[in-house]
DRENMAR-139486 format. One line per field, with one value per residue: residue number from 0; residue in three letters; y, z, x of N, C-alpha, C, CB in turn. Coordinates in pm, 1 decimal, decimal comma, always signed. Glycine has a CB too. Layout:
<sites>
kekol (NUM;...)
tilum (ALA;...)
n.north (Y;...)
n.up (Z;...)
n.east (X;...)
ca.north (Y;...)
ca.up (Z;...)
ca.east (X;...)
c.north (Y;...)
c.up (Z;...)
c.east (X;...)
cb.north (Y;...)
cb.up (Z;...)
cb.east (X;...)
</sites>
This chain:
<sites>
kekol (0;1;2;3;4;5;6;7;8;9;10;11;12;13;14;15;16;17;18;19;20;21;22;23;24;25;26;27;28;29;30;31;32;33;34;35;36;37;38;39;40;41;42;43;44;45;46;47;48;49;50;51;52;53;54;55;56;57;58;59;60;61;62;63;64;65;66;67;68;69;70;71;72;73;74;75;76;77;78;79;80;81;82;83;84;85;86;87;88;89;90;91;92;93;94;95;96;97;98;99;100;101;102;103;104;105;106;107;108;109;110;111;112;113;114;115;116;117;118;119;120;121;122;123;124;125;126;127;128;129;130;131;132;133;134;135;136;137;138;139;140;141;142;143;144;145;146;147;148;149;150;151;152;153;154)
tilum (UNK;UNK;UNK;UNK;UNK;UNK;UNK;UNK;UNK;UNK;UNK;UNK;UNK;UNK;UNK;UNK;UNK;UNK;UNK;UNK;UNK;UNK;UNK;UNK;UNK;UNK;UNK;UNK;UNK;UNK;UNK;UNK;UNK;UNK;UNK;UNK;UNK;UNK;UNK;UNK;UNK;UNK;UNK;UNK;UNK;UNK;UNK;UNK;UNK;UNK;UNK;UNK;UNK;UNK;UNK;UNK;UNK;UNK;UNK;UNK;UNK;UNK;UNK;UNK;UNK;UNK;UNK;UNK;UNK;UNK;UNK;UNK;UNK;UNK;UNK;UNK;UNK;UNK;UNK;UNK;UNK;UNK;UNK;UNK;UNK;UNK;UNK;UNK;UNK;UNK;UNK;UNK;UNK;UNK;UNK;UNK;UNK;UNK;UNK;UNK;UNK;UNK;UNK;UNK;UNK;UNK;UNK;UNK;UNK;UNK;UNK;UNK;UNK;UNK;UNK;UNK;UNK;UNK;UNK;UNK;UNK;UNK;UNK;UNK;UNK;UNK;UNK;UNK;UNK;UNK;UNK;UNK;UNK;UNK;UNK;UNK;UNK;UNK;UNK;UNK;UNK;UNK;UNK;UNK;UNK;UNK;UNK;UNK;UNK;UNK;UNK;UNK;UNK;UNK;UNK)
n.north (-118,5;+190,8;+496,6;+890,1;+1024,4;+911,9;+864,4;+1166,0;+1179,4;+1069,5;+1198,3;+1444,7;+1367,2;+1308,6;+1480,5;+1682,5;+1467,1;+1382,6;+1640,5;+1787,7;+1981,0;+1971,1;+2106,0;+2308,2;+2619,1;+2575,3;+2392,6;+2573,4;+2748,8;+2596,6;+2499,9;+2766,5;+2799,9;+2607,4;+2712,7;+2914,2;+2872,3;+2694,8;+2888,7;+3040,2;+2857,9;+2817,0;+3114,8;+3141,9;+2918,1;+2583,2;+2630,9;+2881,7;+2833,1;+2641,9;+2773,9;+3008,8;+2833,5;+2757,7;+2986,7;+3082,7;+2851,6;+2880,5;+3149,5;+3047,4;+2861,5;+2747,0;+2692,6;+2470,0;+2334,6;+2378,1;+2469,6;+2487,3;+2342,9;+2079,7;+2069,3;+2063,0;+1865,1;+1692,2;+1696,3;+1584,8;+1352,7;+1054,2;+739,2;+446,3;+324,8;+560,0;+802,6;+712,0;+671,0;+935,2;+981,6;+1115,6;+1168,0;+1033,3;+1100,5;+1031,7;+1157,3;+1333,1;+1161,2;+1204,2;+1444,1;+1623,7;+1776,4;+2045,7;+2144,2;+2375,1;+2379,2;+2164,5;+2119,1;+2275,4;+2205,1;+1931,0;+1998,4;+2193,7;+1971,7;+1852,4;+2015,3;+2109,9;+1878,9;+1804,6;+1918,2;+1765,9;+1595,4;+1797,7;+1918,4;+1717,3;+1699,7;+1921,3;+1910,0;+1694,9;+1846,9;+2074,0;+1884,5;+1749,1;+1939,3;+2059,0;+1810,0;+1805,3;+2071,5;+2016,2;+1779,9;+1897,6;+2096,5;+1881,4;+1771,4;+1953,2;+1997,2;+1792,4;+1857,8;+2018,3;+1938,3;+1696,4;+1915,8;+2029,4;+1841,1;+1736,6;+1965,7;+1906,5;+1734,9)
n.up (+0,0;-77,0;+50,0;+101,6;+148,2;-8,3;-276,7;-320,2;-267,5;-525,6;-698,4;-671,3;-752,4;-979,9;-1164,0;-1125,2;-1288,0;-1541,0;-1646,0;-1915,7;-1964,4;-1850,2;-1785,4;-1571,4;-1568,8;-1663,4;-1480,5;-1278,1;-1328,5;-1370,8;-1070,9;-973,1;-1068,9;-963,6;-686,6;-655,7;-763,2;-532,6;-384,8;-437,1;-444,1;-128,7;-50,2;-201,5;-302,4;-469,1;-719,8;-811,1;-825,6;-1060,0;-1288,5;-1276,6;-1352,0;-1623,9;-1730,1;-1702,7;-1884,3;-2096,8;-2226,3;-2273,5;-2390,1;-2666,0;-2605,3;-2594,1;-2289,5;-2080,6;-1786,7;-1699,4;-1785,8;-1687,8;-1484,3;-1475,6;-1588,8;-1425,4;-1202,8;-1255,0;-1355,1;-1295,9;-1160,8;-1183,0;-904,6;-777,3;-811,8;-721,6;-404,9;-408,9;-455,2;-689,4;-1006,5;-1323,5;-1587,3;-1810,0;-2027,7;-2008,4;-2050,3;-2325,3;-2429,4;-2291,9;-2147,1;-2197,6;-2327,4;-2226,4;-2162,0;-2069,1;-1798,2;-1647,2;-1631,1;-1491,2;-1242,8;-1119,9;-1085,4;-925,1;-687,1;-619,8;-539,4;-274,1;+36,0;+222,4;+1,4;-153,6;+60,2;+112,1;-199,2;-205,1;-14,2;-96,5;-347,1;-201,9;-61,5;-305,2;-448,0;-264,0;-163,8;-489,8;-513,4;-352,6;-441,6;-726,3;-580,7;-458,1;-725,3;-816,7;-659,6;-765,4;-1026,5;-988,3;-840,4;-1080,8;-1267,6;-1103,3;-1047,8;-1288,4;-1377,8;-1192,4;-1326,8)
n.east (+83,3;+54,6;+125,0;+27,7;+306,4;+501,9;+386,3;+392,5;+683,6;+766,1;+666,6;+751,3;+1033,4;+991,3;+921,5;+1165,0;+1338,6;+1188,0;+1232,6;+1328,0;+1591,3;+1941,6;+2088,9;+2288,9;+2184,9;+1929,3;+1824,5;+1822,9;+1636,6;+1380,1;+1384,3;+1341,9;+1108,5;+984,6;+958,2;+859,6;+615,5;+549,4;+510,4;+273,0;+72,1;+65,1;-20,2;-250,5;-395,7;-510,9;-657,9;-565,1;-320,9;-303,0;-368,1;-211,2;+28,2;-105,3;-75,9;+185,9;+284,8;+144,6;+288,9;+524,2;+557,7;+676,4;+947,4;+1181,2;+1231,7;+1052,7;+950,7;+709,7;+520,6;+656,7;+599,2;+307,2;+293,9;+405,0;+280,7;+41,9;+21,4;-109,5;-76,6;-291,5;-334,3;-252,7;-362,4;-674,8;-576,1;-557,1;-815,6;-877,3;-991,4;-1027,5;-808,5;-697,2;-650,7;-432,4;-196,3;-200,4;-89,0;-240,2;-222,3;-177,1;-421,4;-589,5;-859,9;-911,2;-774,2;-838,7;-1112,0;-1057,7;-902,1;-1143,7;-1307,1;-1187,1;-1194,9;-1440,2;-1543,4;-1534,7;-1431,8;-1201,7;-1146,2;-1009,6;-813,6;-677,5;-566,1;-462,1;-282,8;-107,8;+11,9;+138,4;+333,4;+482,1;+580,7;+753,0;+922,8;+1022,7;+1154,2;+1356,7;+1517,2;+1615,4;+1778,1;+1950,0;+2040,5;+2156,8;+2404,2;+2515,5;+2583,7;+2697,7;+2942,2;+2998,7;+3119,5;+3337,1;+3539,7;+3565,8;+3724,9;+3934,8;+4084,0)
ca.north (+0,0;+317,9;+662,3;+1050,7;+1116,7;+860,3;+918,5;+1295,5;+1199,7;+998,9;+1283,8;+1577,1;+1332,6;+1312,4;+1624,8;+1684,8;+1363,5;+1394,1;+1776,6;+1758,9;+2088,3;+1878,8;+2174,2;+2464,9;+2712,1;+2497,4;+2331,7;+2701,1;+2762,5;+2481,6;+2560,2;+2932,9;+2786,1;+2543,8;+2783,6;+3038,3;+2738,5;+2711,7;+3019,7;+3069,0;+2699,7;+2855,2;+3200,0;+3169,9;+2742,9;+2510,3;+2688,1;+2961,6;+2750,7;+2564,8;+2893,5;+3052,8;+2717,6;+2703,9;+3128,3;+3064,4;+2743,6;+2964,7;+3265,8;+2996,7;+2721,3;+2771,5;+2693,5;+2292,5;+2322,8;+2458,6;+2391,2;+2529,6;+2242,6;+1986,3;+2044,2;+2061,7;+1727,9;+1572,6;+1691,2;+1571,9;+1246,3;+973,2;+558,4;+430,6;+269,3;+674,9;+819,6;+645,4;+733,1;+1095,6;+1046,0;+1165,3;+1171,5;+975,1;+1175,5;+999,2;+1310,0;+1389,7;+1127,7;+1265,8;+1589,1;+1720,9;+1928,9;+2169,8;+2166,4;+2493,9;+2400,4;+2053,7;+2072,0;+2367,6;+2129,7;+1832,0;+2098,1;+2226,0;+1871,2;+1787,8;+2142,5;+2128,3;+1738,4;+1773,1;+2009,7;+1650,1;+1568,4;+1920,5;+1935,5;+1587,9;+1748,7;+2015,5;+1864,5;+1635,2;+1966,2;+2116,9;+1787,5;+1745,7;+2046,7;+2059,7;+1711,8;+1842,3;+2152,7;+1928,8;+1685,3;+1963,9;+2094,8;+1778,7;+1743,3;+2094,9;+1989,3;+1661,1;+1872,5;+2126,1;+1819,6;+1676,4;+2006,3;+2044,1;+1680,0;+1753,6;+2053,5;+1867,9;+1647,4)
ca.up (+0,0;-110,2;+101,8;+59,9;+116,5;-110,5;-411,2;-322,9;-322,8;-614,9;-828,4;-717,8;-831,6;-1165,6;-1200,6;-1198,0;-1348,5;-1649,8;-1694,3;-2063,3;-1916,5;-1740,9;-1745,0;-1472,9;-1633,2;-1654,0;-1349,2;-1196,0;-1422,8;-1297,4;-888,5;-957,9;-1096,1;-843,4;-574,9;-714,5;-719,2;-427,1;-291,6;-513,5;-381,5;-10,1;-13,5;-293,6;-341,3;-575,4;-840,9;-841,1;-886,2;-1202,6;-1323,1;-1293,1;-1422,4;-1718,6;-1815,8;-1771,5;-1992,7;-2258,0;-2259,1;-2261,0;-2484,4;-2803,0;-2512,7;-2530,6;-2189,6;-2050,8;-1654,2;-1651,7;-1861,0;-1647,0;-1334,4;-1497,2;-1621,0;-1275,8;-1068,2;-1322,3;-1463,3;-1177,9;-1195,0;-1134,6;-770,3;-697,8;-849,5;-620,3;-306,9;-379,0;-502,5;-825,9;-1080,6;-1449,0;-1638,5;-1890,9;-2166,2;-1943,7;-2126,2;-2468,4;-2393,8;-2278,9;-2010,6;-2391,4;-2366,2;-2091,5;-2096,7;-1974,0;-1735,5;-1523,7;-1591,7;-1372,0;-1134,8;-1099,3;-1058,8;-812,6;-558,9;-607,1;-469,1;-107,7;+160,4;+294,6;-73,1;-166,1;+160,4;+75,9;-286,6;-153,0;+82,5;-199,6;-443,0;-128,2;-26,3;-408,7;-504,5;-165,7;-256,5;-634,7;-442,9;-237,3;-574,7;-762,8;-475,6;-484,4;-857,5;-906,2;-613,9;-858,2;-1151,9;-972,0;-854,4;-1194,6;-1320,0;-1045,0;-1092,0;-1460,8;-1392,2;-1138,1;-1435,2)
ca.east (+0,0;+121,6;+82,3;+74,8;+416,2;+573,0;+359,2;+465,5;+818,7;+835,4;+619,8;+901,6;+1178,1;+951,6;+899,8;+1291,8;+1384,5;+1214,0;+1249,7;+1454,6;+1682,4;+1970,1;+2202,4;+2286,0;+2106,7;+1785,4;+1783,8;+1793,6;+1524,7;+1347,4;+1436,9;+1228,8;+953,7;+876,5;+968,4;+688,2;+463,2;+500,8;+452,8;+123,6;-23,2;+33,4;-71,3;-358,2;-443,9;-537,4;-659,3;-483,3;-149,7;-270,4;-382,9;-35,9;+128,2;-80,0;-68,6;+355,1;+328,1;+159,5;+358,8;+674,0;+491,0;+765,2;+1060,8;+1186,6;+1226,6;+970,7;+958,8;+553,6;+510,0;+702,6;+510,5;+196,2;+293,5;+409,1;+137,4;-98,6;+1,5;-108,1;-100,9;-432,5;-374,7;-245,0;-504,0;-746,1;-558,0;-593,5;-938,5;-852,6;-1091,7;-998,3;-766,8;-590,6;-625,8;-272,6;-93,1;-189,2;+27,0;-372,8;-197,8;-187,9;-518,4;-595,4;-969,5;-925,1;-676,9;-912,4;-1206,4;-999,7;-889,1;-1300,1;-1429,6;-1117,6;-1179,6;-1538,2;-1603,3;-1569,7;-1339,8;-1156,2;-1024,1;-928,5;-668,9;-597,2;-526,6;-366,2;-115,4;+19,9;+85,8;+232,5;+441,7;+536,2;+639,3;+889,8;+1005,0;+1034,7;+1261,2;+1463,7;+1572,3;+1678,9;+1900,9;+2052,0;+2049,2;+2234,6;+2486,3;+2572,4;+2635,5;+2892,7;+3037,5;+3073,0;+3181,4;+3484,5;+3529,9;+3576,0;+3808,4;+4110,0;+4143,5)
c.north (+125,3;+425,4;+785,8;+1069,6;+1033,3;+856,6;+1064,9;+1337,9;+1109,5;+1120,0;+1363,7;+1536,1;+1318,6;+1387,9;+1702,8;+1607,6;+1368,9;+1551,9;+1790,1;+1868,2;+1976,2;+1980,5;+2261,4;+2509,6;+2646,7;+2457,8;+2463,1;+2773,2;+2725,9;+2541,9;+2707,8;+2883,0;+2745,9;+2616,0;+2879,9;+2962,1;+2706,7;+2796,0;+3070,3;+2962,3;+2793,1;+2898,5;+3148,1;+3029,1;+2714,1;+2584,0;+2795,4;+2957,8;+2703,0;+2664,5;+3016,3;+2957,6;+2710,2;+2843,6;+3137,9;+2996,3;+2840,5;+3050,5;+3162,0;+2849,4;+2710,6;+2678,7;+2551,3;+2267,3;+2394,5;+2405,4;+2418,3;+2364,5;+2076,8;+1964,8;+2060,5;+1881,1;+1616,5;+1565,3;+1608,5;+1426,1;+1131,6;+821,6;+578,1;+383,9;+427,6;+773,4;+795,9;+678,3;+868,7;+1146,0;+1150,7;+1139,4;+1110,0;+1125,3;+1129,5;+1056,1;+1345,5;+1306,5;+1153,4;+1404,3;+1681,9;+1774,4;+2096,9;+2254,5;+2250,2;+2391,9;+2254,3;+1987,2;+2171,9;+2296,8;+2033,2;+1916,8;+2130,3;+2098,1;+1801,4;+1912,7;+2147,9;+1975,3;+1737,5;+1855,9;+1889,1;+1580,1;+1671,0;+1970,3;+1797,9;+1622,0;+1844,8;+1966,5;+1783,6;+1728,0;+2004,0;+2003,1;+1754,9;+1820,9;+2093,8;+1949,2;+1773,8;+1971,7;+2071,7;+1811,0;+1812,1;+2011,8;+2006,9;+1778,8;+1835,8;+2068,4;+1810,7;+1723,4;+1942,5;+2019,9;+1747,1;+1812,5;+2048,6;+1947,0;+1677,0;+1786,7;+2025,3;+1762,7;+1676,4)
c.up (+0,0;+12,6;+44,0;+20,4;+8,6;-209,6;-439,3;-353,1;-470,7;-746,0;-791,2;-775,8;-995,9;-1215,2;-1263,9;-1314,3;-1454,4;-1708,5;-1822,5;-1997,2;-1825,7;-1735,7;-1622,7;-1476,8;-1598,9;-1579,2;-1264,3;-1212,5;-1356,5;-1109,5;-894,4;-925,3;-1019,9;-724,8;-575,8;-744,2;-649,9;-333,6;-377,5;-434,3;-187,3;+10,4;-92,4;-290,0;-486,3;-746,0;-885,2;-861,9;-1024,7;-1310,3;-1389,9;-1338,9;-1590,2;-1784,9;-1801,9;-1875,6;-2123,7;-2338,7;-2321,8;-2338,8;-2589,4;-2679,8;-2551,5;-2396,0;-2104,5;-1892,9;-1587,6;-1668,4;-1777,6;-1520,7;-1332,8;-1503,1;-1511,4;-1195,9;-1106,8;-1345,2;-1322,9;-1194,2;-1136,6;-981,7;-710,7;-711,4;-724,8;-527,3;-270,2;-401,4;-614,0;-916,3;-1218,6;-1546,5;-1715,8;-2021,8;-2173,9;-2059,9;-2271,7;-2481,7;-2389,7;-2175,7;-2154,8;-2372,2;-2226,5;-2050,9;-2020,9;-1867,5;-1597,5;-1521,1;-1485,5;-1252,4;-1057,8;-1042,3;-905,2;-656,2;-544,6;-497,3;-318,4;-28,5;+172,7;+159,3;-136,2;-65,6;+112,2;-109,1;-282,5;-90,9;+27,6;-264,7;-324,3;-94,4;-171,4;-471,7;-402,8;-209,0;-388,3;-598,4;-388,9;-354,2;-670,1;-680,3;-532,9;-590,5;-895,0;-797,0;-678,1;-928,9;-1110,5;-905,1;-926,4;-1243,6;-1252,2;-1033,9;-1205,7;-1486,6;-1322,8;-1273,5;-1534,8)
c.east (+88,1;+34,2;+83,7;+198,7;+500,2;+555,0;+422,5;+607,5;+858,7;+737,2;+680,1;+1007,6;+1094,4;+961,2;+1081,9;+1332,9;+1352,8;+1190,9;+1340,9;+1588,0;+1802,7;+2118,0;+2193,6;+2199,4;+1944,5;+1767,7;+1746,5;+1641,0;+1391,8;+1274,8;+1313,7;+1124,9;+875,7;+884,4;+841,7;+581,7;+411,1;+436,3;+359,6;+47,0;-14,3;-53,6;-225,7;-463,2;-451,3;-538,0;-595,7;-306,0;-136,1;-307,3;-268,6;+53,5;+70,0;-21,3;+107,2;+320,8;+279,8;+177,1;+509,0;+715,2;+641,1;+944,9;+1057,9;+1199,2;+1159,4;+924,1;+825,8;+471,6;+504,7;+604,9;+389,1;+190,0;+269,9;+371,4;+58,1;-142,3;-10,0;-157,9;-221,3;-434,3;-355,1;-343,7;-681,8;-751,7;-584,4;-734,3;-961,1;-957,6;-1018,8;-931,6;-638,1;-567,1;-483,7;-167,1;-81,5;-147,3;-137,3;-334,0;-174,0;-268,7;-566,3;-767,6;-955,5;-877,0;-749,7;-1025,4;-1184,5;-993,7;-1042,6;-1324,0;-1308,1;-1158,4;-1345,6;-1625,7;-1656,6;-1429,1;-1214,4;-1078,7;-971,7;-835,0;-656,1;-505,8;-398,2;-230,2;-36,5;+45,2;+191,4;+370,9;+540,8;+619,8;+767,6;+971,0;+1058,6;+1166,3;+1390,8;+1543,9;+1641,0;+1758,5;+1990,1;+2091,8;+2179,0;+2405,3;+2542,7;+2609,6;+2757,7;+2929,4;+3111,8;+3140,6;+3320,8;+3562,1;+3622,8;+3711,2;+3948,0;+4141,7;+4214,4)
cb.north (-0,4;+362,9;+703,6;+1151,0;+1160,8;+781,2;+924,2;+1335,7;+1156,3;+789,4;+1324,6;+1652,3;+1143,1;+1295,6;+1711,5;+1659,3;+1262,1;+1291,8;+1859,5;+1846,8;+2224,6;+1678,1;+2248,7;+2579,4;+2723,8;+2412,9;+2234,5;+2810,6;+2673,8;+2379,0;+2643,7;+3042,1;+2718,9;+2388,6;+2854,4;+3143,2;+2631,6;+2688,8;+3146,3;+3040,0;+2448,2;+2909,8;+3333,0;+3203,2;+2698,1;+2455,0;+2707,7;+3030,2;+2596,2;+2416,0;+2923,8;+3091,0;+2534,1;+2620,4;+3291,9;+2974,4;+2566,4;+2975,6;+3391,2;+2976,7;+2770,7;+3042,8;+2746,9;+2204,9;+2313,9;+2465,8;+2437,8;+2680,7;+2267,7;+2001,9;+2126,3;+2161,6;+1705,5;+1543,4;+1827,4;+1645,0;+1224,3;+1043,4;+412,9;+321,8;+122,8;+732,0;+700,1;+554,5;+714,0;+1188,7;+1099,5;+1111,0;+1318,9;+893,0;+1262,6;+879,6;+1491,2;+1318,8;+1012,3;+1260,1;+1658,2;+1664,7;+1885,1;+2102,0;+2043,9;+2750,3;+2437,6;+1991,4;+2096,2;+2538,4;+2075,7;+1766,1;+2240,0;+2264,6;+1723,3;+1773,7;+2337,1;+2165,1;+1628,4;+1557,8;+2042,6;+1553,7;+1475,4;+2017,6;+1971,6;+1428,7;+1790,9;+2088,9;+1784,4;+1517,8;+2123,7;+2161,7;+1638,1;+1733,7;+2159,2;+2038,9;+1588,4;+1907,0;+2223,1;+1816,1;+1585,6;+2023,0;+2045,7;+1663,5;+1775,4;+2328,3;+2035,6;+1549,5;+1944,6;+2317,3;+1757,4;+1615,2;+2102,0;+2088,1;+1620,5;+1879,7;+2164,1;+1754,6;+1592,3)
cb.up (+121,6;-302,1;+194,3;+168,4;+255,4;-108,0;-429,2;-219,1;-198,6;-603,2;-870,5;-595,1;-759,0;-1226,5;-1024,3;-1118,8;-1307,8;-1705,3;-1581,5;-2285,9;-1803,7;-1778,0;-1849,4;-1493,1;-1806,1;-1714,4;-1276,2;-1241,7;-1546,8;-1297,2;-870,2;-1100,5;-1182,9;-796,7;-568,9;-885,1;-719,3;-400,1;-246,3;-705,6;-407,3;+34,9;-42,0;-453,2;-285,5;-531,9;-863,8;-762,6;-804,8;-1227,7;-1216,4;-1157,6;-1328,1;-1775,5;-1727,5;-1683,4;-1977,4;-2304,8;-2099,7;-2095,4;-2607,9;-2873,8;-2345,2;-2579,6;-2172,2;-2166,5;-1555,5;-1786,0;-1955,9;-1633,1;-1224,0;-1623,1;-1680,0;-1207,6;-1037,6;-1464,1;-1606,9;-1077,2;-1116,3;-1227,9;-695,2;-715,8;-975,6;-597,1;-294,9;-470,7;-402,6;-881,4;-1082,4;-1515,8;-1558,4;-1905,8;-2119,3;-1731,7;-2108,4;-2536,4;-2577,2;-2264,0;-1858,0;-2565,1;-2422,6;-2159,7;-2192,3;-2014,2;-1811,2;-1546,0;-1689,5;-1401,1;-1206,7;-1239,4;-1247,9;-868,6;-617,2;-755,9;-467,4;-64,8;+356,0;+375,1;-162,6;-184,2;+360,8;+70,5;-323,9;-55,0;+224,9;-300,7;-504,6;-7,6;+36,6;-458,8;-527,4;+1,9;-298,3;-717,3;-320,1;-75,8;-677,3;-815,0;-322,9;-465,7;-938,3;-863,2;-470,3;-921,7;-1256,1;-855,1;-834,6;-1299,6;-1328,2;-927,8;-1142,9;-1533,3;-1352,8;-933,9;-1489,2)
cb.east (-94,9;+95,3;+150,3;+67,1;+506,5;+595,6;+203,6;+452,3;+920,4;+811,1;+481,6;+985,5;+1278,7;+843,4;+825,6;+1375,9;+1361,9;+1145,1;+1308,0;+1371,3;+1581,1;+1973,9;+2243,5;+2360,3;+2156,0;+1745,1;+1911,6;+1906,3;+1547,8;+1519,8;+1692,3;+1184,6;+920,4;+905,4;+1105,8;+696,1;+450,7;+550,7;+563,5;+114,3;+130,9;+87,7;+11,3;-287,7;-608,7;-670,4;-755,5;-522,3;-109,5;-363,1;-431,3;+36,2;+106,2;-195,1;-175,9;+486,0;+235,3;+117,6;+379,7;+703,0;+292,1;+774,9;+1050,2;+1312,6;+1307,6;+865,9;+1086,8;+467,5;+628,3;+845,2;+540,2;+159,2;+414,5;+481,0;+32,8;-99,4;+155,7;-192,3;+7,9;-510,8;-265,1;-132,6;-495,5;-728,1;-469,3;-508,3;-983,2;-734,9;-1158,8;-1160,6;-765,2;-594,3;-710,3;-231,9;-80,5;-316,3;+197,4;-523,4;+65,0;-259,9;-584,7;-614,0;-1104,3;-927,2;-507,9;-945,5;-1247,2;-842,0;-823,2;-1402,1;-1485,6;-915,2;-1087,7;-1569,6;-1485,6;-1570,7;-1449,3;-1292,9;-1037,6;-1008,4;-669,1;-747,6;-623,7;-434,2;-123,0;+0,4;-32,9;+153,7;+361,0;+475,0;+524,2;+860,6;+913,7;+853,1;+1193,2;+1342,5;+1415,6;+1629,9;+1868,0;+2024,8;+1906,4;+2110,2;+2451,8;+2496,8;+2544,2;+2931,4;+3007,7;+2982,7;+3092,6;+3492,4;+3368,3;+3478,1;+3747,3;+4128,7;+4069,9)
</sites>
């Protein structure tokens, strides 16, 4: 049986992990975004996070690395036994790159904040736990690369 926090930590290492950006630059990139994700999901909630994730993604759509994109993706995209746990609603549009698609990604959002108080903090506290996990992997991630990079340089 799976829990909260381990679906939480294994969707911030997704969220990095498959971010295409695997340089400096992009990982920093990256590090903002979810930091201002976070601090939107605090002060504001739910909707007003995927709101501000999708109006970046489509000022920033044209970008290959686009880190609005990524964490639209790795909040979004959830196996069916996790799914379940969070009381998620069917949303396999996600794997047809339908996080694109603005109207159907605030329709999921609507039918997930509208259900019931008890799975909207249960909603909530995995974005919040995810998106710290998702902080806390990049850290690490960016203290691997200047490792390889000084690594690189006694050689």
């Amino acid at each position: 049986m799976q829990n909260l926090d381990f679906i939480a930590a294994k969707t911030g290492q997704k969220i990095v992990n498959d971010f295409p950006g695997k340089n400096d630059k992009d990982l920093k990139e990256l590090k903002n975004c979810i930091n201002k994700s976070l601090g939107i999901l605090q002060e504001s909630g739910v909707n007003a996070l995927f709101l501000f994730l999708l109006a970046k993604r489509n000022k920033q759509s044209e970008g290959k690395h686009d880190p609005y994109r990524a964490i639209i993706k790795g909040l979004l995209l959830k196996e069916k036994d996790e799914r379940e746990l969070l009381f998620l609603p069917e949303n396999d549009w996600v794997q047809e790159n339908g996080i694109d698609n603005q109207q159907k990604v605030l329709e999921f959002i609507n039918k997930v904040t509208r259900s019931n108080i008890f799975k909207l903090m249960l909603f909530r506290e995995y974005l919040l736990r995810s998106l710290t996990y998702a902080r806390y992997t990049a850290d690490a991630k960016e203290v691997e690369i200047a490792g390889e990079k000084s690594g690189d340089g006694e050689r």
